[in-house]
PDB file of N, CA, C and O in Angstrom:
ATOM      1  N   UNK A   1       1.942  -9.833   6.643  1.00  0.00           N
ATOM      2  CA  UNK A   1       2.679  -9.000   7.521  1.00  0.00           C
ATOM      3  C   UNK A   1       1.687  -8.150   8.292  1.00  0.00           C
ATOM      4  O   UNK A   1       0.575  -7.885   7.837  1.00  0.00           O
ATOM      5  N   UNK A   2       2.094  -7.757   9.397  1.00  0.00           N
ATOM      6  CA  UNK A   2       1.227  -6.601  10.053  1.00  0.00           C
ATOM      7  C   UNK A   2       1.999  -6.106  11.360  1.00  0.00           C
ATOM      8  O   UNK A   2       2.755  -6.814  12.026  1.00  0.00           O
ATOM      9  N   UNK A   3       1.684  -4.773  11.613  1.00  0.00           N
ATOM     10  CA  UNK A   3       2.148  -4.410  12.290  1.00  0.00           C
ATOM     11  C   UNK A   3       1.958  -2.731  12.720  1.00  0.00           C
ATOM     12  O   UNK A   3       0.798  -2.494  12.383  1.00  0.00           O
ATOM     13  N   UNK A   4       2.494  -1.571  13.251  1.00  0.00           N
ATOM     14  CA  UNK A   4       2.150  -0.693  13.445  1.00  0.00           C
ATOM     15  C   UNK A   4       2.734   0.645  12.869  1.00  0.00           C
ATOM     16  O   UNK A   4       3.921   0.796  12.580  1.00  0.00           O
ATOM     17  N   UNK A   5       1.841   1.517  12.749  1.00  0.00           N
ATOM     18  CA  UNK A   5       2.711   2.933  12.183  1.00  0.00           C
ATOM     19  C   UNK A   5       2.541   3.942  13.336  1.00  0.00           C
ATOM     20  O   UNK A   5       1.591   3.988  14.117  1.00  0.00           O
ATOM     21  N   UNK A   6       3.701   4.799  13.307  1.00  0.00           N
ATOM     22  CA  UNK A   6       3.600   5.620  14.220  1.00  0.00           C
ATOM     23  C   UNK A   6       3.982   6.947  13.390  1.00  0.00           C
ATOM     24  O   UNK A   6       4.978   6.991  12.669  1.00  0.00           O
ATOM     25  N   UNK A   7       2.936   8.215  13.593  1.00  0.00           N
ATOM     26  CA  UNK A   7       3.032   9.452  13.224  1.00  0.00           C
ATOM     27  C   UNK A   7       2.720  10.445  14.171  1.00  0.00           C
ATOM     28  O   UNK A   7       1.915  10.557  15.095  1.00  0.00           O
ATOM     29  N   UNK A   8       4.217  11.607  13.306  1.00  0.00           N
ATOM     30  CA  UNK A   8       3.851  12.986  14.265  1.00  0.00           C
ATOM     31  C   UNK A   8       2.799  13.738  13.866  1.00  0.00           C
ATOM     32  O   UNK A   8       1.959  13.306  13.077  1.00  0.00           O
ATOM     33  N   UNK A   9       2.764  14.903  14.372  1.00  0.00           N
ATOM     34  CA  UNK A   9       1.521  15.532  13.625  1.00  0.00           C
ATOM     35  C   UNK A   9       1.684  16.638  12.461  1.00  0.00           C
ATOM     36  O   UNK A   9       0.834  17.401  12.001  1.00  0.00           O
ATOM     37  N   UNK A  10       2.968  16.492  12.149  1.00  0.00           N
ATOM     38  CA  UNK A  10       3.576  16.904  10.567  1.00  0.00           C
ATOM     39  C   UNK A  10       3.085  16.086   9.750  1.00  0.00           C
ATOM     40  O   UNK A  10       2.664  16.447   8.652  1.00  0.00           O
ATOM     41  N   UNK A  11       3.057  14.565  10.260  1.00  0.00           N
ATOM     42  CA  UNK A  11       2.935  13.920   9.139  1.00  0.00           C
ATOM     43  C   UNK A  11       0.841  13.563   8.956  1.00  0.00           C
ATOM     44  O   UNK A  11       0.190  13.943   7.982  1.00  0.00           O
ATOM     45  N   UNK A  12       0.374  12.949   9.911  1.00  0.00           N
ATOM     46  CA  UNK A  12      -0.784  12.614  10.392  1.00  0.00           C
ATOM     47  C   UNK A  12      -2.040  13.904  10.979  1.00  0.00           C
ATOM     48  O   UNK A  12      -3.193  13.901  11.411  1.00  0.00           O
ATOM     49  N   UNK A  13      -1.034  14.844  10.686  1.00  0.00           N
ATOM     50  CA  UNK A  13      -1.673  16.247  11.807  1.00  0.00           C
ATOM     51  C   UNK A  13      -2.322  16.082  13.202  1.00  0.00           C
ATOM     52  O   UNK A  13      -3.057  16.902  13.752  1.00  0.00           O
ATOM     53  N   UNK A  14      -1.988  15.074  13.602  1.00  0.00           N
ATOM     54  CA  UNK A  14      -1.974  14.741  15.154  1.00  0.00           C
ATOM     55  C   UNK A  14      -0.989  13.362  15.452  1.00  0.00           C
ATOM     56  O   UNK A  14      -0.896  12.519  14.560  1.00  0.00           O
ATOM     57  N   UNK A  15      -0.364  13.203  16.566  1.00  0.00           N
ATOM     58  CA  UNK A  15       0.131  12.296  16.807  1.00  0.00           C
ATOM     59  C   UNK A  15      -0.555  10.993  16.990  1.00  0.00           C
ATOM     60  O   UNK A  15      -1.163  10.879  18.054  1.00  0.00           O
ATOM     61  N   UNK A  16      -0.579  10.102  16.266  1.00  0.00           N
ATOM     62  CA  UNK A  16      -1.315   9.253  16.115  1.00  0.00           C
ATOM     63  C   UNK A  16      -0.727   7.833  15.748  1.00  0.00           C
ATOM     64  O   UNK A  16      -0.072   7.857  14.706  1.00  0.00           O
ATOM     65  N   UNK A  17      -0.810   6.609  16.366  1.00  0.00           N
ATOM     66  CA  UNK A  17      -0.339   5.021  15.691  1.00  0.00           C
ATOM     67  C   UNK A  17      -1.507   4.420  15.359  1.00  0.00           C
ATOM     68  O   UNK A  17      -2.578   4.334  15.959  1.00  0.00           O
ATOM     69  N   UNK A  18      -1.003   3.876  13.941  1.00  0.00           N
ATOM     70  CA  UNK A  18      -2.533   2.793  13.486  1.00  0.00           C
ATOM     71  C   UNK A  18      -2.017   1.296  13.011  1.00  0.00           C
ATOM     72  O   UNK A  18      -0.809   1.317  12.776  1.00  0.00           O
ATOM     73  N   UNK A  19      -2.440   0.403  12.872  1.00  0.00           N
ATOM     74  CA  UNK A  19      -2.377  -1.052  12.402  1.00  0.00           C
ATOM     75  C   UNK A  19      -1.994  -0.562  10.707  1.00  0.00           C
ATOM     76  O   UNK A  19      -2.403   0.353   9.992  1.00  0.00           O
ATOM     77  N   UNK A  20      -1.356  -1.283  10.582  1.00  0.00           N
ATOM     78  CA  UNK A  20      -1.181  -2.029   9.137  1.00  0.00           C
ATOM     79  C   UNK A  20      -0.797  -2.968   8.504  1.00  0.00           C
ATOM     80  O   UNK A  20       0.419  -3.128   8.404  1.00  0.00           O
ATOM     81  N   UNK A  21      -1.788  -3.977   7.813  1.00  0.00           N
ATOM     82  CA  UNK A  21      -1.703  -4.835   7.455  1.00  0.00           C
ATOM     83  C   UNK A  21      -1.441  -5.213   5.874  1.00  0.00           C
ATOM     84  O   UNK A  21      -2.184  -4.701   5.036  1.00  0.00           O
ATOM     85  N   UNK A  22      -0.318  -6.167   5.432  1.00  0.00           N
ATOM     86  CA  UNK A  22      -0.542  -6.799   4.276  1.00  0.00           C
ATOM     87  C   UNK A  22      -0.051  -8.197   3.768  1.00  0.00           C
ATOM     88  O   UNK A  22       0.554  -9.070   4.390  1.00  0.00           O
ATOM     89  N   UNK A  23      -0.583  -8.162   2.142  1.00  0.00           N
ATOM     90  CA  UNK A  23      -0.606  -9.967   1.688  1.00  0.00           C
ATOM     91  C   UNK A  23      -0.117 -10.150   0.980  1.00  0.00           C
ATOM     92  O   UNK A  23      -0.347  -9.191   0.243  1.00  0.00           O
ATOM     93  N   UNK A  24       0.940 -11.149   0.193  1.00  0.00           N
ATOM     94  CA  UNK A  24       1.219 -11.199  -0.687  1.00  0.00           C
ATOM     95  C   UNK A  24       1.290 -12.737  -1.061  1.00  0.00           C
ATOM     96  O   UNK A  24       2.006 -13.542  -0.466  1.00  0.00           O
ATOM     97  N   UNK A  25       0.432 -13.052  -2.154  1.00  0.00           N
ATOM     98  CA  UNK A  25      -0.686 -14.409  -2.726  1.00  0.00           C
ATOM     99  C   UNK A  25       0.672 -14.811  -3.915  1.00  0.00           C
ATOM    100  O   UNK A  25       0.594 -13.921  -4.762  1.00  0.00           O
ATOM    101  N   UNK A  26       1.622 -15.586  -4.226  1.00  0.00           N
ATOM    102  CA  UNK A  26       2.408 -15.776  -4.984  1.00  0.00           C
ATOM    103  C   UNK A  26       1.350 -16.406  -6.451  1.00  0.00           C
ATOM    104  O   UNK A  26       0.594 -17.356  -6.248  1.00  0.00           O
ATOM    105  N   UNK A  27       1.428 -15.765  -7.830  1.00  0.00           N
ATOM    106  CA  UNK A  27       0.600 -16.864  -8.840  1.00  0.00           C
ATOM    107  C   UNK A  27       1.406 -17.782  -9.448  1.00  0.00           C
ATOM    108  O   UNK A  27       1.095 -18.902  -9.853  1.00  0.00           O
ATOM    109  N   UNK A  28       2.200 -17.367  -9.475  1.00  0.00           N
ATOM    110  CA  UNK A  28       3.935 -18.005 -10.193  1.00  0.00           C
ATOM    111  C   UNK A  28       5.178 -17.624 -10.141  1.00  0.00           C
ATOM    112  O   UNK A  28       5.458 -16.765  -9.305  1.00  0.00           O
ATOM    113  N   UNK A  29       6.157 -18.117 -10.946  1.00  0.00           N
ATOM    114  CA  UNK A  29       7.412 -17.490 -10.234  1.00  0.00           C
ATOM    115  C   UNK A  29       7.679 -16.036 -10.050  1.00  0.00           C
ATOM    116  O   UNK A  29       8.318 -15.471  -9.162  1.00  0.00           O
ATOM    117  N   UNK A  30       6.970 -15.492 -11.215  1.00  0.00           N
ATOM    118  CA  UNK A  30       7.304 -13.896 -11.230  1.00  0.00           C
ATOM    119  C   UNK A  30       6.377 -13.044 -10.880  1.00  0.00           C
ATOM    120  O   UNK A  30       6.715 -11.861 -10.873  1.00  0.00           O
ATOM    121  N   UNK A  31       5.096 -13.357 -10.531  1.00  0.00           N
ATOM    122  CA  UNK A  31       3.618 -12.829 -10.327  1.00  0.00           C
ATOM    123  C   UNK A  31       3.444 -13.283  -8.861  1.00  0.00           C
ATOM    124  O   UNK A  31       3.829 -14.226  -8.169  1.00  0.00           O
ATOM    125  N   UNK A  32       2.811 -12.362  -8.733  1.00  0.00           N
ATOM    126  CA  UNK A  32       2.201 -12.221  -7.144  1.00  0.00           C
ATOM    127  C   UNK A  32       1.095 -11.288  -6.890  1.00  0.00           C
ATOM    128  O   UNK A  32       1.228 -10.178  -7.404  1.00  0.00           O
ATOM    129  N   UNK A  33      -0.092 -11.531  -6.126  1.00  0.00           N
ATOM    130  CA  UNK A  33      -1.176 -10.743  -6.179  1.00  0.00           C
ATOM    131  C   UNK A  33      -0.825 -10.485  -4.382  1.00  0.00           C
ATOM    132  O   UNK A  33      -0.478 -11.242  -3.475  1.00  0.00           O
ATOM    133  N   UNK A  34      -1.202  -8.658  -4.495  1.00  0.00           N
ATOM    134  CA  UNK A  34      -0.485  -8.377  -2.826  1.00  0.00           C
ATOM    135  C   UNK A  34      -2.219  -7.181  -2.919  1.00  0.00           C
ATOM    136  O   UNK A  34      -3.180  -6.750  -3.556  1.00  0.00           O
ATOM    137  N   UNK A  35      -1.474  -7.245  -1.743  1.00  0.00           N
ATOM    138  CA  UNK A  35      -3.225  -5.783  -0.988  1.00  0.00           C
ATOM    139  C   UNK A  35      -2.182  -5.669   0.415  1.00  0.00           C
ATOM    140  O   UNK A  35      -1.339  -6.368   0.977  1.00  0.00           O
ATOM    141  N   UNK A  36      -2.717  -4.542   0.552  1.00  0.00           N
ATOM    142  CA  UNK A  36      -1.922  -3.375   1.860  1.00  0.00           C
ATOM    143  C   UNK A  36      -3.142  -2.629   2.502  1.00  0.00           C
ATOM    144  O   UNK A  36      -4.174  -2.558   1.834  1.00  0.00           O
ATOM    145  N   UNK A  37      -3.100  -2.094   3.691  1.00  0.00           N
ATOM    146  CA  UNK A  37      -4.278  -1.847   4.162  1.00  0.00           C
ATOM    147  C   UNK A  37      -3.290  -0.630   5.734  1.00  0.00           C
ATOM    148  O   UNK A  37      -2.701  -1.030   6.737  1.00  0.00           O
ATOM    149  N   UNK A  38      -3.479   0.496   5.355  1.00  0.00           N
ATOM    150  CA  UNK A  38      -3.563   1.378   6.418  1.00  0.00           C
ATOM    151  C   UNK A  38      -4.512   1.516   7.084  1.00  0.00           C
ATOM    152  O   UNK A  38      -5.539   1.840   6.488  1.00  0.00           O
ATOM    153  N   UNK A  39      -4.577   1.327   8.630  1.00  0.00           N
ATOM    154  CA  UNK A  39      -5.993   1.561   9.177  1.00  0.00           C
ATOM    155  C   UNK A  39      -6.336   3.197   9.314  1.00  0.00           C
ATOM    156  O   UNK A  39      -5.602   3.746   8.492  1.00  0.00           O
ATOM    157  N   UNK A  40      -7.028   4.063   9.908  1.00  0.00           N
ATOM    158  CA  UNK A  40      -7.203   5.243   9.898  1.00  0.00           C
ATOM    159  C   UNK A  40      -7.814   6.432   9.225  1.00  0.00           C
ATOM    160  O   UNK A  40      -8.146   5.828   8.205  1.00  0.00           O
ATOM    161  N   UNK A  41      -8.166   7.498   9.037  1.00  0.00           N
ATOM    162  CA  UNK A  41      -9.163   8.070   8.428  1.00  0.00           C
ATOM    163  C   UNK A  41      -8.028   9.830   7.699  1.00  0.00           C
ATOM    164  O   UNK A  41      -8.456  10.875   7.209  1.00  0.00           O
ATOM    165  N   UNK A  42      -6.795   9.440   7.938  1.00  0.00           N
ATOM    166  CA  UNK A  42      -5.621  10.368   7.817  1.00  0.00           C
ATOM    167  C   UNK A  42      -5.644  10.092   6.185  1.00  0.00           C
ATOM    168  O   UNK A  42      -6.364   9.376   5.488  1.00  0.00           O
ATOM    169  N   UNK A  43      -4.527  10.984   5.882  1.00  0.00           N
ATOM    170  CA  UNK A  43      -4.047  10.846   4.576  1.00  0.00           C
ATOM    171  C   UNK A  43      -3.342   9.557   3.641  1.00  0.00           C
ATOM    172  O   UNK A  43      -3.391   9.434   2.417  1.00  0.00           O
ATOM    173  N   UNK A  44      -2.906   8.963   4.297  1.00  0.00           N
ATOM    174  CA  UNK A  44      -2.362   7.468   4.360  1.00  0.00           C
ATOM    175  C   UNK A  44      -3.272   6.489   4.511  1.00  0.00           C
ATOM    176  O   UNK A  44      -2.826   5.356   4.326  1.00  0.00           O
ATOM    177  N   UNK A  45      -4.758   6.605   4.875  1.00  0.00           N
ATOM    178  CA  UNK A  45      -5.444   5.237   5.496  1.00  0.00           C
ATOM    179  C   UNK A  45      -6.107   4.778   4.039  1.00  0.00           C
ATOM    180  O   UNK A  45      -6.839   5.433   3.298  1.00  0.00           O
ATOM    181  N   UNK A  46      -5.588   3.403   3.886  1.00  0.00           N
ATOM    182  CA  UNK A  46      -6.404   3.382   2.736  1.00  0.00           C
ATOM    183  C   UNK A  46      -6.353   1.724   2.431  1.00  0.00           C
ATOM    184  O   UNK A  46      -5.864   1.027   3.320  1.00  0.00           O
ATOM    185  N   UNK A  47      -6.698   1.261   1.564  1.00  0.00           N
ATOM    186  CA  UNK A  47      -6.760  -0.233   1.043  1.00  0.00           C
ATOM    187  C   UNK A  47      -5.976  -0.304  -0.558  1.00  0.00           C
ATOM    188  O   UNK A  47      -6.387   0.245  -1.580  1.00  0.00           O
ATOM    189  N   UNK A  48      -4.696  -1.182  -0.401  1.00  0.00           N
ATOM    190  CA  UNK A  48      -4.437  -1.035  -2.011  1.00  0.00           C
ATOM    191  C   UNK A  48      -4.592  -2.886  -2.052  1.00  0.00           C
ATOM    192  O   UNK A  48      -4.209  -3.715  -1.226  1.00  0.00           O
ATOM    193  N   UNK A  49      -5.297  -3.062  -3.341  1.00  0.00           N
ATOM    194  CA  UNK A  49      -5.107  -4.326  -3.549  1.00  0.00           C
ATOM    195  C   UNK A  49      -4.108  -3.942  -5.239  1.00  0.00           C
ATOM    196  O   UNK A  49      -4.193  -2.963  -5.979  1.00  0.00           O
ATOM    197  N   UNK A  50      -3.363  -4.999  -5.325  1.00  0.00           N
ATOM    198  CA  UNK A  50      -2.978  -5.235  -6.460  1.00  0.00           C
ATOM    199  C   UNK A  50      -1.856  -6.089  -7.081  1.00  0.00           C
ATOM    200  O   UNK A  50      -2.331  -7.175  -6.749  1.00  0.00           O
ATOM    201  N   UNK A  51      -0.851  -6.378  -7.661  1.00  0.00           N
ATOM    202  CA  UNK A  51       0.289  -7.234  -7.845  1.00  0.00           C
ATOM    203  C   UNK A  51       1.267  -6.911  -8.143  1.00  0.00           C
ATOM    204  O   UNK A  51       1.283  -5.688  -8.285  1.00  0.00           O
ATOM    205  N   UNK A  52       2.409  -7.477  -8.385  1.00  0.00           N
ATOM    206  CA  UNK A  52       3.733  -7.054  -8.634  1.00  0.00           C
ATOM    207  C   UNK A  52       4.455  -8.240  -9.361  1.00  0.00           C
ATOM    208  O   UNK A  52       4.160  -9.356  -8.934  1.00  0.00           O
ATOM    209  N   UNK A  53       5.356  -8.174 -10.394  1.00  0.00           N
ATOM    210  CA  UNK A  53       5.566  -8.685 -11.227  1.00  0.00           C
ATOM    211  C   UNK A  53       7.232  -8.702 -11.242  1.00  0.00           C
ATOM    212  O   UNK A  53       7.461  -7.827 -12.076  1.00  0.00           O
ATOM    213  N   UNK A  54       8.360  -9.137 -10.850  1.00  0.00           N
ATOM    214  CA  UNK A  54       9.653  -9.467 -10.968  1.00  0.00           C
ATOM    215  C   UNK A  54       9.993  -9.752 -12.116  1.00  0.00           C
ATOM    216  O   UNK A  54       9.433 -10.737 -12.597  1.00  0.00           O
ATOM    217  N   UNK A  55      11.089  -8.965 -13.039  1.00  0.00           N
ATOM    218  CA  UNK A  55      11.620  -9.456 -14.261  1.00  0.00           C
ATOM    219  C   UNK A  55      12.764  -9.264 -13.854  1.00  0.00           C
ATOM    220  O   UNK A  55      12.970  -8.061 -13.699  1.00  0.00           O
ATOM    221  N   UNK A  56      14.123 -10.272 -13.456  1.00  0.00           N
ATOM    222  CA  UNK A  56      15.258  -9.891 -13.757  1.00  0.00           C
ATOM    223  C   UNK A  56      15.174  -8.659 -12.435  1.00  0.00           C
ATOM    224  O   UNK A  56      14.347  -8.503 -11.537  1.00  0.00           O
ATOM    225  N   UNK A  57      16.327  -7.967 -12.769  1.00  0.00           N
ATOM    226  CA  UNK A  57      16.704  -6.738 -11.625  1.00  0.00           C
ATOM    227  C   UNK A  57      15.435  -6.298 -10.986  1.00  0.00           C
ATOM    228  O   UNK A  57      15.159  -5.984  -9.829  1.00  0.00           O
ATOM    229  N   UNK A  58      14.528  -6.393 -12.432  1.00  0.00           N
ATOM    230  CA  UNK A  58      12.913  -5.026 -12.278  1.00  0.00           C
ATOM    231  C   UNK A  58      12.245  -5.544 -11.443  1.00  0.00           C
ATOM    232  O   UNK A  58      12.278  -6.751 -11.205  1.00  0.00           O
ATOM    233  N   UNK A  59      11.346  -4.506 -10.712  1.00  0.00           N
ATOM    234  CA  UNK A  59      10.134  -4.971 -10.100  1.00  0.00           C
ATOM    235  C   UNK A  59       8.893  -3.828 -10.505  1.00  0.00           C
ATOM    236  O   UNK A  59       9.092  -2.701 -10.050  1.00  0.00           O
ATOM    237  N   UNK A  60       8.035  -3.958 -11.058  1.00  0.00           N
ATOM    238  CA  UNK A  60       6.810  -3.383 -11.338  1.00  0.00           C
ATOM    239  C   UNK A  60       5.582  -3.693 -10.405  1.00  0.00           C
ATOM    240  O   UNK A  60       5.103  -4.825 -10.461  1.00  0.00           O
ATOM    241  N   UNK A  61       5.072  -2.816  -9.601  1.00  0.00           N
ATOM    242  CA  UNK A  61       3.855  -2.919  -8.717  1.00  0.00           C
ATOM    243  C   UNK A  61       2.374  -1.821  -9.478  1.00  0.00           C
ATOM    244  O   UNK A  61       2.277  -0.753 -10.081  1.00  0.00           O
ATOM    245  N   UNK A  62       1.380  -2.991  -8.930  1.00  0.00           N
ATOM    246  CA  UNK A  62       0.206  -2.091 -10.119  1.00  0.00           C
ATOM    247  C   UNK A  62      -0.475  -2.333  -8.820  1.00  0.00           C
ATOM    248  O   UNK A  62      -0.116  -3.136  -7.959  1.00  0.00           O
ATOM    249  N   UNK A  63      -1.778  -1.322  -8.776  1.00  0.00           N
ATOM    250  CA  UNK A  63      -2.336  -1.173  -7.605  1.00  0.00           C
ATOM    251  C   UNK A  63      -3.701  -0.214  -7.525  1.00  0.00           C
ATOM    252  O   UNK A  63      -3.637   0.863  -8.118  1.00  0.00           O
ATOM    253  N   UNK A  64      -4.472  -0.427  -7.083  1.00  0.00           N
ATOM    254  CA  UNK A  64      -5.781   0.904  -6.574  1.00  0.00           C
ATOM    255  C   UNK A  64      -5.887   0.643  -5.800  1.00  0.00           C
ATOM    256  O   UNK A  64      -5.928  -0.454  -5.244  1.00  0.00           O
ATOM    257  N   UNK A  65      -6.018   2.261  -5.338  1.00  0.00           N
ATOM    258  CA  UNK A  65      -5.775   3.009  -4.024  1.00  0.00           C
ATOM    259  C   UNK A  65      -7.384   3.226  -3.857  1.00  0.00           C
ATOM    260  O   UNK A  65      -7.941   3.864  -4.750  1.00  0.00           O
ATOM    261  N   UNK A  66      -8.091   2.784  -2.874  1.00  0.00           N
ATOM    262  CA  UNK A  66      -9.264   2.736  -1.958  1.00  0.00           C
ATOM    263  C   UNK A  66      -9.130   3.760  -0.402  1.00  0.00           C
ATOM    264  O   UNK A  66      -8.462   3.595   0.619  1.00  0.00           O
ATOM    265  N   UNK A  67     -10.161   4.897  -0.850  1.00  0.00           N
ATOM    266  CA  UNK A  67      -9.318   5.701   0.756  1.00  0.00           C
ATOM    267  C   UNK A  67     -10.076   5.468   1.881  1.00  0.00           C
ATOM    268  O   UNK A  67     -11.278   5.286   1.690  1.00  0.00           O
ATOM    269  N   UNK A  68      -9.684   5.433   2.942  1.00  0.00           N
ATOM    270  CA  UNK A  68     -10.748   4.853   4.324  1.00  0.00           C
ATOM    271  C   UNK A  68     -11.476   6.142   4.498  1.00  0.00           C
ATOM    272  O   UNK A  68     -12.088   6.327   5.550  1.00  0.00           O
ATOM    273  N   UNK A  69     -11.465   7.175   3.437  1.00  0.00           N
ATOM    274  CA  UNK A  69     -12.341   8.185   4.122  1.00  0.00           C
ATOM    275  C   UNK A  69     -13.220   8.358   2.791  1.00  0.00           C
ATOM    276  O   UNK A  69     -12.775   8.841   1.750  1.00  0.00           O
ATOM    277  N   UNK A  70     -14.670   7.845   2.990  1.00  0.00           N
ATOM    278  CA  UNK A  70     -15.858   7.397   2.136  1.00  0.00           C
ATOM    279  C   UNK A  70     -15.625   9.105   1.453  1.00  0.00           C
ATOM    280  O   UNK A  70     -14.959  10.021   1.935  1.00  0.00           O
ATOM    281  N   UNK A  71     -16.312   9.084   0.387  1.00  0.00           N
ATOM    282  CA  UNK A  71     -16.513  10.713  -0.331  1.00  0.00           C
ATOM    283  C   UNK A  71     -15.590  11.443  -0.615  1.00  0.00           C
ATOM    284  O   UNK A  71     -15.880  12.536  -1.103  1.00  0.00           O
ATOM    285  N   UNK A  72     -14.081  11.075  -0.397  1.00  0.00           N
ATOM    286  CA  UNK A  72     -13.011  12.005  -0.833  1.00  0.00           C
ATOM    287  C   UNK A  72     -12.665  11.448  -2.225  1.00  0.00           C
ATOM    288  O   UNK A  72     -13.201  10.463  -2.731  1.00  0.00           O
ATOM    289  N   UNK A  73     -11.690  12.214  -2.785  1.00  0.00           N
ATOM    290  CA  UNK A  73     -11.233  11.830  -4.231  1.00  0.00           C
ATOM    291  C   UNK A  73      -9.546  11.784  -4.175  1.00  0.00           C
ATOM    292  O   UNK A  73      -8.848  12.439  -4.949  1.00  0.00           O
ATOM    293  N   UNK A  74      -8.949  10.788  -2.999  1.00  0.00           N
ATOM    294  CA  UNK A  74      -8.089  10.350  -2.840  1.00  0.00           C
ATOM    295  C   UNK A  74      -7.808   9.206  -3.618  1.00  0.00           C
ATOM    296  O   UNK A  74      -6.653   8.982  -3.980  1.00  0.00           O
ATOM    297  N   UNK A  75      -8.978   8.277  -3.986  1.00  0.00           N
ATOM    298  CA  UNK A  75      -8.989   7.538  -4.232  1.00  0.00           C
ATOM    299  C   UNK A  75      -7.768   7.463  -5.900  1.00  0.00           C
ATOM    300  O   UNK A  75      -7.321   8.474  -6.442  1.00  0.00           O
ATOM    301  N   UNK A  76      -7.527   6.187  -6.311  1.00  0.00           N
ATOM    302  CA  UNK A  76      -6.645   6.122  -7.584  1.00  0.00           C
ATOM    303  C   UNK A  76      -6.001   4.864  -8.118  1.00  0.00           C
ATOM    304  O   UNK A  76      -6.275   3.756  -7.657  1.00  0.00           O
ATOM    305  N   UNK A  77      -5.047   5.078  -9.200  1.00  0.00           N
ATOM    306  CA  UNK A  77      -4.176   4.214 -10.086  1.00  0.00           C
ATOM    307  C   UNK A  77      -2.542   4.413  -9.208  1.00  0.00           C
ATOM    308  O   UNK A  77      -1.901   5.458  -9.311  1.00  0.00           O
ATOM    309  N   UNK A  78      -2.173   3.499  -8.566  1.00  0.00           N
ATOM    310  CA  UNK A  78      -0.933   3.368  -8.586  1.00  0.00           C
ATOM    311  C   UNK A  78       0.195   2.415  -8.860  1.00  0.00           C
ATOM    312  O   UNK A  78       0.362   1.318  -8.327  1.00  0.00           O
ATOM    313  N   UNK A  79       1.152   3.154 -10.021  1.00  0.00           N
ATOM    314  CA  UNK A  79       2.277   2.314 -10.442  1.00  0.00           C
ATOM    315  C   UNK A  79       3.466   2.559 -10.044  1.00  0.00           C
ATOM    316  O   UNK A  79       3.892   3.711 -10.123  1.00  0.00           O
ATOM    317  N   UNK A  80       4.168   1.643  -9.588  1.00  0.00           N
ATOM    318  CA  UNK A  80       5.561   1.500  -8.820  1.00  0.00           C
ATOM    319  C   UNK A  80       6.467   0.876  -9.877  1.00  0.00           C
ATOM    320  O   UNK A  80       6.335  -0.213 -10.436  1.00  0.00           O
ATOM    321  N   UNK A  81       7.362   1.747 -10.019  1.00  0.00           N
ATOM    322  CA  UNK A  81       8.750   0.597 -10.922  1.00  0.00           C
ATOM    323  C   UNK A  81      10.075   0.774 -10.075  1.00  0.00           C
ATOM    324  O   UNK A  81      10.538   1.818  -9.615  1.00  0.00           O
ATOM    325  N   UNK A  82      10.566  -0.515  -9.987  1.00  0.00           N
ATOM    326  CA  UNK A  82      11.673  -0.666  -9.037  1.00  0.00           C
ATOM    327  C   UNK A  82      13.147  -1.404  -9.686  1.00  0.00           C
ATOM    328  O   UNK A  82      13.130  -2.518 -10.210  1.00  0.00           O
ATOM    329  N   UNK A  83      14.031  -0.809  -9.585  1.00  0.00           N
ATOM    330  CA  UNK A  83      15.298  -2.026  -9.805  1.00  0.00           C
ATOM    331  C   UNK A  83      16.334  -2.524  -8.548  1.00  0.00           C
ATOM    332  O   UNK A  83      16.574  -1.843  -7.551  1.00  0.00           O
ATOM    333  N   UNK A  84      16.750  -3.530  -8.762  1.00  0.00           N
ATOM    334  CA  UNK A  84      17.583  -4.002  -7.501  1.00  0.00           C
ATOM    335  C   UNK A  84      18.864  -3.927  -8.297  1.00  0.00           C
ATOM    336  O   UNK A  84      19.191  -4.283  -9.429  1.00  0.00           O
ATOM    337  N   UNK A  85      19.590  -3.210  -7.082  1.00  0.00           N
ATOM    338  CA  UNK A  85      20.753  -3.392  -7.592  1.00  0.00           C
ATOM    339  C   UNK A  85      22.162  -4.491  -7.217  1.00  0.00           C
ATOM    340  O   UNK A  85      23.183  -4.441  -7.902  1.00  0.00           O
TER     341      UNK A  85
END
């Protein structure tokens, strides 16, 4: 997928649109290896690689967060749990 974001400067602290791109690599029926990629040097710009796992209703996403701005400590562990209803 790819495509564009658009922010005010509440959100971005200047009005600003950047690219964003992502993948999602299927391993099997319930596994999938995905990465996301904000372009930009804002609070949001960053690289997540990681996967997501479908059980039934659930969806579980595992992930590190890479920040496009070298030397900050944005960087991290992120876990997503989801149900469909």
């Amino acid at each position: 997928m790819a495509g564009v974001s658009h922010g005010t400067p509440q959100v971005f602290g200047k009005r600003s649109a950047h690219f964003i791109g992502s993948y999602e690599q299927p391993l099997g029926k319930h596994v999938a290896l995905l990465g996301e990629w904000w372009a930009g040097r804002h609070e949001f710009g960053d690289f997540v690689p990681g996967f997501n796992v479908h059980a039934g209703p659930w969806v579980l996403v595992g992930g590190y967060k890479f920040s496009n701005k070298p030397g900050t400590v944005t960087d991290g562990i992120i876990v997503e749990v989801g149900r469909r209803w």
